[in-house]
C-alpha positions in Angstrom: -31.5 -72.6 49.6 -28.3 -71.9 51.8 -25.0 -73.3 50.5 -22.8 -75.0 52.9 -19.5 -73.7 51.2 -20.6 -70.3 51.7 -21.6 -70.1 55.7 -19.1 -68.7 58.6 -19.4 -69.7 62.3 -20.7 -66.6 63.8 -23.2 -65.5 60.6 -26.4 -64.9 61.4 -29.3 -66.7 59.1 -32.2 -65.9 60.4 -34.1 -63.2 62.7 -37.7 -62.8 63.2 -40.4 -61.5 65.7 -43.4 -64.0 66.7 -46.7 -62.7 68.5 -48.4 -65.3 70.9 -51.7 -64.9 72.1 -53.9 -66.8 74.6 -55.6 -67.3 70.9 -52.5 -69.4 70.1 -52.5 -71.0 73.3 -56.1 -72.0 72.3 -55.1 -73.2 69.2 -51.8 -75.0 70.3 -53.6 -77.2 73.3 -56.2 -78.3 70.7 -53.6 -79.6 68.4 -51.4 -81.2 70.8 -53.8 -82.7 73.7 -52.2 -80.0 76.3 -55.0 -78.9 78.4 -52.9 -77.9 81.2 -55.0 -75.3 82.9 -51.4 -72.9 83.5 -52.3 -72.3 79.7 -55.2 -70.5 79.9 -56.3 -69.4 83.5 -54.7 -67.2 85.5 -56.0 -68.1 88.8 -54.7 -71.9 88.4 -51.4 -70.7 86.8 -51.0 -68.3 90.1 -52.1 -70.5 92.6 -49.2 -72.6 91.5 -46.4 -69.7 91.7 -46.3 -68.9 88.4 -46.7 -65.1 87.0 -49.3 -65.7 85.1 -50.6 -67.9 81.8 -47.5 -69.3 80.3 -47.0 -70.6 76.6 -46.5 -74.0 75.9 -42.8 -75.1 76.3 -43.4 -76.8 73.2 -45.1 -74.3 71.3 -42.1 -71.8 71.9 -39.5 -74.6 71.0 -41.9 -74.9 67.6 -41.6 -71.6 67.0 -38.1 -71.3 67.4 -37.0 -73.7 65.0 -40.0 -71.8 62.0 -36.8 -69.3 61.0 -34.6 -72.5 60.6 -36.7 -74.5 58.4 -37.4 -71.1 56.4 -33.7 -70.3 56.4 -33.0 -74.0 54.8 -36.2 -73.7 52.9 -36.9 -77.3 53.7 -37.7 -78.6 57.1 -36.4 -82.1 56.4 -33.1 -80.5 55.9 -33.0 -80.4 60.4 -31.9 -83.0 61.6 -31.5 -82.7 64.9 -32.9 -80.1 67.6 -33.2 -79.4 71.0 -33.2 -77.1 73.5 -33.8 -76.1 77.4 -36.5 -74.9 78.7 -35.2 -71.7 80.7 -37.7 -69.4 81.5 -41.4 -68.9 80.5 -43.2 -66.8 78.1 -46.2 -65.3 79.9 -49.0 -64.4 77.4 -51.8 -61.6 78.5 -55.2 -61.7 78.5 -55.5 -59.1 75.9 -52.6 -58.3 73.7 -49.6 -60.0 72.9 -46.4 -61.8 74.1 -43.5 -60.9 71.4 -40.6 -63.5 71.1 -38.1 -62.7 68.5 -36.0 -66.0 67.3 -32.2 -65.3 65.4 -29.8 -67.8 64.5 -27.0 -67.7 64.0 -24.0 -70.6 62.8 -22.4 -72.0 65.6 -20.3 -74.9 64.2 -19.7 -76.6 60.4 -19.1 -80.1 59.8 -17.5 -79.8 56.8 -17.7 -83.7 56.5 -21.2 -84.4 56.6 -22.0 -80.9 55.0 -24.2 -79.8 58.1 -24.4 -76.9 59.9 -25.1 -76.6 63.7 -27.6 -73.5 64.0 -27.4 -71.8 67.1 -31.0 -70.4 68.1 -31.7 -67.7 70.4 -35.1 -67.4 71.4 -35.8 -63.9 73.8 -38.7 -62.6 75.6 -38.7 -59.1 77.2 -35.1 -59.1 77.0 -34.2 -62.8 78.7 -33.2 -65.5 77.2 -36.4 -68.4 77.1 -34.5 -71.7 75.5 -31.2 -72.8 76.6 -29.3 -74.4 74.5 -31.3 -74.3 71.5 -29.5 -76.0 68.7 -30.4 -77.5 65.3 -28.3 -79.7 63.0 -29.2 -78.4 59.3 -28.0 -80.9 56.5 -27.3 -79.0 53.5 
């Protein structure tokens, strides 16, 4: 468990690659109701401008705040977190769509003893969340 005495704005806790398949898409849409068709068929997803099957927004956000709650070994420990959908993750037929998740400390409240995680969440080099923060109490 991280201690709040020993954490510097600008230190990086966590930093981890995720793989997202239309398998995961599968999975996410039965455990969250989201049968939005732009999540499994291309020619719906296309026909609406899109570049093809995107990933949940809400899946990604889940997945960027997994490193967190590892990092603070206790998910309860968050307190707040949020974020801005930027730009989607588009997730093949066959294969794979990598994300890879670091965070890093943005700000301590040396008061309350919480730290504000900064969380960068990329795919093929951009930038997917904006503004991705968490509030860790430690």
């Amino acid at each position: 468990m991280p201690k709040f005495t020993e954490l510097e704005i600008g230190q990086e806790v966590a930093c981890q690659k995720y793989q997202i398949t239309r398998d995961s898409l599968v999975r996410y849409a039965g455990a969250s109701g989201d049968f939005n068709p732009i999540h499994y068929r291309d020619d719906i997803a296309q026909s609406v401008g899109l570049p093809g099957v995107l990933a949940h927004g809400m899946l990604t956000m889940g997945i960027s705040i997994q490193p967190v709650a590892d990092w603070a070994g206790d998910s309860a420990k968050i307190v707040d977190y949020g974020v801005r959908f930027t730009k989607p993750v588009v997730v093949p037929a066959s294969g794979s769509a990598e994300i890879e998740v670091c965070a890093k400390v943005g700000a301590l409240d040396e008061e309350a003893n919480k730290a504000r995680i900064d969380i960068t969440t990329s795919f093929e080099g951009s930038t997917v969340l904006g503004k991705a923060q968490a509030w860790v109490q430690l």
